[in-house]
Gaussian input, Z-matrix of N, CA and C with variables (Angstrom, degrees):
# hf/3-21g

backbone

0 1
 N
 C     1     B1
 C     2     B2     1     A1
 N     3     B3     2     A2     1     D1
 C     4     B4     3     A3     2     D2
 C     5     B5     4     A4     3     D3
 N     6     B6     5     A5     4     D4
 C     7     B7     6     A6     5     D5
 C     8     B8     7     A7     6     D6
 N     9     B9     8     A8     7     D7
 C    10    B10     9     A9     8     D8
 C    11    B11    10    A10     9     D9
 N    12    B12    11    A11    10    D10
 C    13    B13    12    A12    11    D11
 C    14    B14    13    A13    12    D12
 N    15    B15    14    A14    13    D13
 C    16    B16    15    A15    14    D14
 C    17    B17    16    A16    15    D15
 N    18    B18    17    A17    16    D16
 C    19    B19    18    A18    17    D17
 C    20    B20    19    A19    18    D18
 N    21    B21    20    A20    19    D19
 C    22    B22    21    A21    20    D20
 C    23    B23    22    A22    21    D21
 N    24    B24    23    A23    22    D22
 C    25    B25    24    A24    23    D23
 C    26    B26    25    A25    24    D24
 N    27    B27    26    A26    25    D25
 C    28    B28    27    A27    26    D26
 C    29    B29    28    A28    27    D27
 N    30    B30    29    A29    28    D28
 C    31    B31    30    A30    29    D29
 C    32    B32    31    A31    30    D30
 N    33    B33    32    A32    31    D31
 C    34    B34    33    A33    32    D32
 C    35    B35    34    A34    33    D33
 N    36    B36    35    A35    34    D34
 C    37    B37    36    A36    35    D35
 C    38    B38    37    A37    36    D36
 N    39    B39    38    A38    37    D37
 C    40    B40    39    A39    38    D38
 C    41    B41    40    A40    39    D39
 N    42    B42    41    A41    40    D40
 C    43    B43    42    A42    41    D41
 C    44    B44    43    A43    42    D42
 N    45    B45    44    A44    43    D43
 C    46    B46    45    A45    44    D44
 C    47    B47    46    A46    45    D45
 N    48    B48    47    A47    46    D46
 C    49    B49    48    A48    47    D47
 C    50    B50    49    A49    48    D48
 N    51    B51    50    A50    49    D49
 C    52    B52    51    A51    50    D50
 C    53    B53    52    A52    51    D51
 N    54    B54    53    A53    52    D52
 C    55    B55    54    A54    53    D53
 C    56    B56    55    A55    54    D54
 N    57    B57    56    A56    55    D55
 C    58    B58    57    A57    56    D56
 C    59    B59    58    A58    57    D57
 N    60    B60    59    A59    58    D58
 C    61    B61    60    A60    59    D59
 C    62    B62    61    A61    60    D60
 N    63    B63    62    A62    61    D61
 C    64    B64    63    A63    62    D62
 C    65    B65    64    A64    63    D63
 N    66    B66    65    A65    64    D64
 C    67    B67    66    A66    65    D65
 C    68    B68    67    A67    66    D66
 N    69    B69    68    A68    67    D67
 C    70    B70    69    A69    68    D68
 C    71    B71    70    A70    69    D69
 N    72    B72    71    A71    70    D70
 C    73    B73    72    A72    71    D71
 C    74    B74    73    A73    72    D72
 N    75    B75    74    A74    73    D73
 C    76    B76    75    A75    74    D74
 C    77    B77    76    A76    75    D75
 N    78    B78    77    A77    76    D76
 C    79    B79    78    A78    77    D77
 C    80    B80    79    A79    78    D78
 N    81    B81    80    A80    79    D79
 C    82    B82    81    A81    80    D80
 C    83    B83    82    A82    81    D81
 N    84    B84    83    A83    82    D82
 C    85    B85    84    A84    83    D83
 C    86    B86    85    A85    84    D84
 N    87    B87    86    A86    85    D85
 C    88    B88    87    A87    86    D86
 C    89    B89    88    A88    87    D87
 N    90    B90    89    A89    88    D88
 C    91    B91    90    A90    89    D89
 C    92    B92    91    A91    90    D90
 N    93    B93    92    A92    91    D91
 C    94    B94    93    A93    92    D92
 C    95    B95    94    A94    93    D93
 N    96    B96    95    A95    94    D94
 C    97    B97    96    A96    95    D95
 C    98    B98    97    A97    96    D96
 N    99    B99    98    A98    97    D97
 C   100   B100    99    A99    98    D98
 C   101   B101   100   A100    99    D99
 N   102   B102   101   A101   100   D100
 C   103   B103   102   A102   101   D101
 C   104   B104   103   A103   102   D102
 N   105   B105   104   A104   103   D103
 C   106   B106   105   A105   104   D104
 C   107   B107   106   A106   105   D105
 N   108   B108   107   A107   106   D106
 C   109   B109   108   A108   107   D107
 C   110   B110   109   A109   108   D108
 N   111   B111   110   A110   109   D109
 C   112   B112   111   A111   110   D110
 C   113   B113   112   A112   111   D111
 N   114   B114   113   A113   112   D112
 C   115   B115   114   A114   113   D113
 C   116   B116   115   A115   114   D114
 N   117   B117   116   A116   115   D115
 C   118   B118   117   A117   116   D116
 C   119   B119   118   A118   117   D117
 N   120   B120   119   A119   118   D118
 C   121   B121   120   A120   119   D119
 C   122   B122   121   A121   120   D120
 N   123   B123   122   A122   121   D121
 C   124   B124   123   A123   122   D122
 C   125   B125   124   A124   123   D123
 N   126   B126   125   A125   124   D124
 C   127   B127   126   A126   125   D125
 C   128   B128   127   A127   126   D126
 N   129   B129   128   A128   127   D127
 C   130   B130   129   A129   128   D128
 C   131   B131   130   A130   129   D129
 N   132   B132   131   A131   130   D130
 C   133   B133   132   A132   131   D131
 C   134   B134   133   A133   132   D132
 N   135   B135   134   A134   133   D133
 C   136   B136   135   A135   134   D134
 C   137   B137   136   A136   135   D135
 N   138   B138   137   A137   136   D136
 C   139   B139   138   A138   137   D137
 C   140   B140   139   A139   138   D138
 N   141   B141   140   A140   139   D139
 C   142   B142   141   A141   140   D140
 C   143   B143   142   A142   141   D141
 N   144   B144   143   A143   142   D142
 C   145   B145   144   A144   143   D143
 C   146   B146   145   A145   144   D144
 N   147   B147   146   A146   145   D145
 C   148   B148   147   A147   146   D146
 C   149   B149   148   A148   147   D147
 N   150   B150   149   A149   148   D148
 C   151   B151   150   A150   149   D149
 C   152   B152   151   A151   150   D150
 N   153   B153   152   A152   151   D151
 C   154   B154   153   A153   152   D152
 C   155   B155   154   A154   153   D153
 N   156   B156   155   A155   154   D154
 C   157   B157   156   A156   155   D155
 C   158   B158   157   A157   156   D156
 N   159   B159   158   A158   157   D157
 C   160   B160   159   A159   158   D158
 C   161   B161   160   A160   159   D159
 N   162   B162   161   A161   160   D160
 C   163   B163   162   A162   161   D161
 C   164   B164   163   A163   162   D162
 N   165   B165   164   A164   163   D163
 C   166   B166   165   A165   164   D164
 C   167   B167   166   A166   165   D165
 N   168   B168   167   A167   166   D166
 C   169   B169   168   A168   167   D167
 C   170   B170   169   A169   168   D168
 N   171   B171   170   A170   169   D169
 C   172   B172   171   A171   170   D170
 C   173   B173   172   A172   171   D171
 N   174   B174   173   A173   172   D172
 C   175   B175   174   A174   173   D173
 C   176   B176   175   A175   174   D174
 N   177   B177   176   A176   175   D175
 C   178   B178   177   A177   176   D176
 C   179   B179   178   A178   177   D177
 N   180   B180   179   A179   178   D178
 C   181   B181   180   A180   179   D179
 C   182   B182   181   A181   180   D180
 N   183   B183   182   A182   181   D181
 C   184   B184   183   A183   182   D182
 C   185   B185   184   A184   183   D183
 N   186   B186   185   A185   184   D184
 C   187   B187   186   A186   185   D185
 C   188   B188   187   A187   186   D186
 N   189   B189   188   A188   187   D187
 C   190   B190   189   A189   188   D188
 C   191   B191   190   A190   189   D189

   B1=1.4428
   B2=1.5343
   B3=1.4467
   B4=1.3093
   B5=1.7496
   B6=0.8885
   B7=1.8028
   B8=0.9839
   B9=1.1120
   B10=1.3643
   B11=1.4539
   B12=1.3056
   B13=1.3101
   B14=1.6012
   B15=1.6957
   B16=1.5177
   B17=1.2541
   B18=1.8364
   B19=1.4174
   B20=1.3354
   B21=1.2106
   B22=1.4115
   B23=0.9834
   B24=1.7155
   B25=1.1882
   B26=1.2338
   B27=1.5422
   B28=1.5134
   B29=1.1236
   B30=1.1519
   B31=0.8632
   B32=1.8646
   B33=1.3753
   B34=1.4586
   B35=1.8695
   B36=1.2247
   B37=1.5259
   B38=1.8789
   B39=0.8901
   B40=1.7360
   B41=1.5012
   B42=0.8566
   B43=2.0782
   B44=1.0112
   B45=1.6122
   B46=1.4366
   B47=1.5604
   B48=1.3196
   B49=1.4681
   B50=1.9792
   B51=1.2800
   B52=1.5211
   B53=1.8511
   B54=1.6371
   B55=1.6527
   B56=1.7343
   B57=1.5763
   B58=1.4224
   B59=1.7542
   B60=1.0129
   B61=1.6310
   B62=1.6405
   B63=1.2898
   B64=1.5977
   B65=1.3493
   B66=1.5140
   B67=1.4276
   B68=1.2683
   B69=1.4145
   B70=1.7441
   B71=1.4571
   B72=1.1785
   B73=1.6266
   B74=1.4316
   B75=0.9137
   B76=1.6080
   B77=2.1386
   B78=1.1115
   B79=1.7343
   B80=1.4787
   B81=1.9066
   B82=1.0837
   B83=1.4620
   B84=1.7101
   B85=1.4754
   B86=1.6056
   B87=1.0182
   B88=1.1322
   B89=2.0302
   B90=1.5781
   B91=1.2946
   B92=1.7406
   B93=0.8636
   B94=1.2736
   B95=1.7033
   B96=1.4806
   B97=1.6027
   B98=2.0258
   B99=1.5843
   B100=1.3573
   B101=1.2679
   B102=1.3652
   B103=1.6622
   B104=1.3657
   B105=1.4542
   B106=1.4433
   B107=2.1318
   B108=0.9946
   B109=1.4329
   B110=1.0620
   B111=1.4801
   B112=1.6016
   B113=1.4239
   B114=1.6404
   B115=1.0131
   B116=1.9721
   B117=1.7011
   B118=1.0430
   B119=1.7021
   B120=1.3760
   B121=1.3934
   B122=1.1537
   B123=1.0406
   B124=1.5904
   B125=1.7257
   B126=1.0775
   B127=1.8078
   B128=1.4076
   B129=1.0478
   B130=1.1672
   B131=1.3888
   B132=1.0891
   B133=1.4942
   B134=1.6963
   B135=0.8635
   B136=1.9033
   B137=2.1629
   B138=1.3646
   B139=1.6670
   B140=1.7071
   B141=1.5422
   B142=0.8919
   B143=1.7210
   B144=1.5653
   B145=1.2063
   B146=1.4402
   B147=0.9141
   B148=1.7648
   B149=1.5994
   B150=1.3235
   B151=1.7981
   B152=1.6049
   B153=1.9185
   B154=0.8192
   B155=1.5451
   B156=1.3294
   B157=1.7337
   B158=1.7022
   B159=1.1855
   B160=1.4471
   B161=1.3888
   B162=1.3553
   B163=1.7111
   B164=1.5298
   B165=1.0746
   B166=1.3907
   B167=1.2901
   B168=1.7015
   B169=1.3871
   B170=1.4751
   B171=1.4528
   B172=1.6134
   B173=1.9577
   B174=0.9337
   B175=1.3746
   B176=1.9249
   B177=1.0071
   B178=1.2969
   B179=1.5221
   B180=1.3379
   B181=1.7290
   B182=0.9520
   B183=1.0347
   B184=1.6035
   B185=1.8893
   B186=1.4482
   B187=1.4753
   B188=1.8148
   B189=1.4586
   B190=1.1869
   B191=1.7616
   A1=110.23
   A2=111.05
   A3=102.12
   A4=125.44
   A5=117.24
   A6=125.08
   A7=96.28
   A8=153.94
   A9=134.85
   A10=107.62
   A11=132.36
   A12=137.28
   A13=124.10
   A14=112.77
   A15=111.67
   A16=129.98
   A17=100.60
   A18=104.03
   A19=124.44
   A20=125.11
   A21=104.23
   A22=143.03
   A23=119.20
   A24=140.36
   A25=119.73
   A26=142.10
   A27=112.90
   A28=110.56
   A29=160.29
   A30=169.65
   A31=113.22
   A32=95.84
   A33=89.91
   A34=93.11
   A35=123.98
   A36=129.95
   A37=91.57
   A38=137.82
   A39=118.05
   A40=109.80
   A41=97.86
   A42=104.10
   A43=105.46
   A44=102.29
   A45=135.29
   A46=92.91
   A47=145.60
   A48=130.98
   A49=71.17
   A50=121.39
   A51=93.47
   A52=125.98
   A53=95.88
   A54=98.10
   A55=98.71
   A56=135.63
   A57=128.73
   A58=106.38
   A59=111.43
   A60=101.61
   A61=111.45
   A62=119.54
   A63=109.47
   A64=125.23
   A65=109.75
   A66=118.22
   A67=107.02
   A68=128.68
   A69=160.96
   A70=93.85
   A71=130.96
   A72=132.95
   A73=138.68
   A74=106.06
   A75=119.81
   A76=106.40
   A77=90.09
   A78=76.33
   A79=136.07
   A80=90.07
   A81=128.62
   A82=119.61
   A83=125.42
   A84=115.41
   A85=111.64
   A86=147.64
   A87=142.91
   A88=108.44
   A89=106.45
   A90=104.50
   A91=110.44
   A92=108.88
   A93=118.57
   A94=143.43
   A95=98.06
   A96=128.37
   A97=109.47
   A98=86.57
   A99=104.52
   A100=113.32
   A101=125.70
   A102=126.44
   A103=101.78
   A104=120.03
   A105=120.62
   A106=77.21
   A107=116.25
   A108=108.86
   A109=127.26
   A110=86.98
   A111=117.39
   A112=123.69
   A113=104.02
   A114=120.77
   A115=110.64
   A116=104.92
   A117=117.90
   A118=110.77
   A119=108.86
   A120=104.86
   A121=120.91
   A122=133.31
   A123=140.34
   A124=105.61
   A125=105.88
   A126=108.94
   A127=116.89
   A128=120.49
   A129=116.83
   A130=97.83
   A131=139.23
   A132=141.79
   A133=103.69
   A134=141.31
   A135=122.38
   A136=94.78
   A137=96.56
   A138=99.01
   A139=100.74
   A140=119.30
   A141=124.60
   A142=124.81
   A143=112.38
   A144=128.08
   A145=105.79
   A146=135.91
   A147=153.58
   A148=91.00
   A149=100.69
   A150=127.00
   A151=106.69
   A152=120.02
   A153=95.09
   A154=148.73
   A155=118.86
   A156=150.55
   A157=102.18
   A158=109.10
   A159=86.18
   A160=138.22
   A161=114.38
   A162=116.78
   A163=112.86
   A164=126.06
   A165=132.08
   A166=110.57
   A167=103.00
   A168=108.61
   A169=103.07
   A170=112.64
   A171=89.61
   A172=102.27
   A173=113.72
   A174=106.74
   A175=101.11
   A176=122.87
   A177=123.62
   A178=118.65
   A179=107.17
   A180=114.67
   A181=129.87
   A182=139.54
   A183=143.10
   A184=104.03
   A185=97.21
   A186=102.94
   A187=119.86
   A188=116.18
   A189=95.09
   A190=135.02
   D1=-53.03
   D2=170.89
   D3=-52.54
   D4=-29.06
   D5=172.99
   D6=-76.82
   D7=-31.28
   D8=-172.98
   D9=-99.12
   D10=-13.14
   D11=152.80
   D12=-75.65
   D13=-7.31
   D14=-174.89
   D15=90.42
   D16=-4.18
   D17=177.03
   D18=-94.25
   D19=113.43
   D20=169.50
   D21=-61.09
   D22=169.78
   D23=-157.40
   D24=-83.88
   D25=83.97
   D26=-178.40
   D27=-72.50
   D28=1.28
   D29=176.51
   D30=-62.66
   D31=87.92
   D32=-160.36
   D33=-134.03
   D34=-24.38
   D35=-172.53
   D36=-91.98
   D37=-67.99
   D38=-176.60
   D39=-145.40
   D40=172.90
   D41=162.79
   D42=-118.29
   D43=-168.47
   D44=-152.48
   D45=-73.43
   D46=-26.38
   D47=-141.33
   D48=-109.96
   D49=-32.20
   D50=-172.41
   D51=-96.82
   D52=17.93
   D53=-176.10
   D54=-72.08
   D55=-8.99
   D56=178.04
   D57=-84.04
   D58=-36.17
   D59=178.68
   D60=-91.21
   D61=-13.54
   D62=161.96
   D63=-86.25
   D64=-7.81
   D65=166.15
   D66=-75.88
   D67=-67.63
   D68=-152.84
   D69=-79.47
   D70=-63.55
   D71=172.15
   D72=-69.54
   D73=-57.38
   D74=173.36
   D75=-106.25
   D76=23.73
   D77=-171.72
   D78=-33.78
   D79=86.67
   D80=170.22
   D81=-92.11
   D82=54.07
   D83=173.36
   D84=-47.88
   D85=-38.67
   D86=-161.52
   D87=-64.64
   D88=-42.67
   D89=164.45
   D90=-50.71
   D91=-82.43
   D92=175.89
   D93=-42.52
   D94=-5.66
   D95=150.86
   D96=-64.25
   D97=-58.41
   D98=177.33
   D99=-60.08
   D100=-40.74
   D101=179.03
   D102=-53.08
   D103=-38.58
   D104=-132.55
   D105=-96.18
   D106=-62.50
   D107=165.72
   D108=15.13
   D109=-92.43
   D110=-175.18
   D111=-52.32
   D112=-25.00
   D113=-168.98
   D114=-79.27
   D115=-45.51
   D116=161.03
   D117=-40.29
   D118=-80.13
   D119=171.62
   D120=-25.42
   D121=-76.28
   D122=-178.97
   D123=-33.42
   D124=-47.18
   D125=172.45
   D126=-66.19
   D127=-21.91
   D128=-162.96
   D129=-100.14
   D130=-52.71
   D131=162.96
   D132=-69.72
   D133=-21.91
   D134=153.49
   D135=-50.18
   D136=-63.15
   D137=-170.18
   D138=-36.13
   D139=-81.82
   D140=-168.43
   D141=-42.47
   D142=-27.50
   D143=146.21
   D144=-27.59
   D145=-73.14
   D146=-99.91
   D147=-115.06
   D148=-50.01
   D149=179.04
   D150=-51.75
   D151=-22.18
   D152=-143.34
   D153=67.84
   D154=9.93
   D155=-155.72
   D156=-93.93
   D157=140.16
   D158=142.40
   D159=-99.04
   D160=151.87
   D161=-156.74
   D162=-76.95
   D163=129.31
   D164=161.61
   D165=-25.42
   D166=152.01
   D167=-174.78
   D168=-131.21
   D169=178.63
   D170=-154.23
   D171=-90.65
   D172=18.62
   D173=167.80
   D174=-101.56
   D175=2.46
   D176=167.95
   D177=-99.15
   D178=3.60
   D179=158.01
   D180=-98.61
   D181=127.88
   D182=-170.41
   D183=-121.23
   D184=96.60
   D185=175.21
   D186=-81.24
   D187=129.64
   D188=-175.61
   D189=-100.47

């Protein structure tokens, strides 16, 4: 949805099929905090897309 709206992807370190082996293997929750992030973001600007809105910019994110 986001590609087809123009937004990009942060999504650039793993996907959804690899949050079980970075938990289970490398148990790295902290990557995967971060996946989950980005992921929020991405929703929230698809929404604002949708709204017609304008989209956040990256000094309007506050990662924690």
């Amino acid at each position: 949805m986001a590609n087809i709206l123009g937004i990009p992807s942060p999504k650039e370190d793993m996907d959804g099929s690899m949050v079980r082996d970075v938990y289970y293997e490398e148990g790295d929750i902290n990557r995967i905090v971060t996946y989950c992030e980005l992921d929020v973001i991405t929703l929230a600007q698809v929404f604002l897309r949708l709204r017609n809105e304008r989209l956040l910019n990256e000094d309007q994110i506050k990662y924690i």
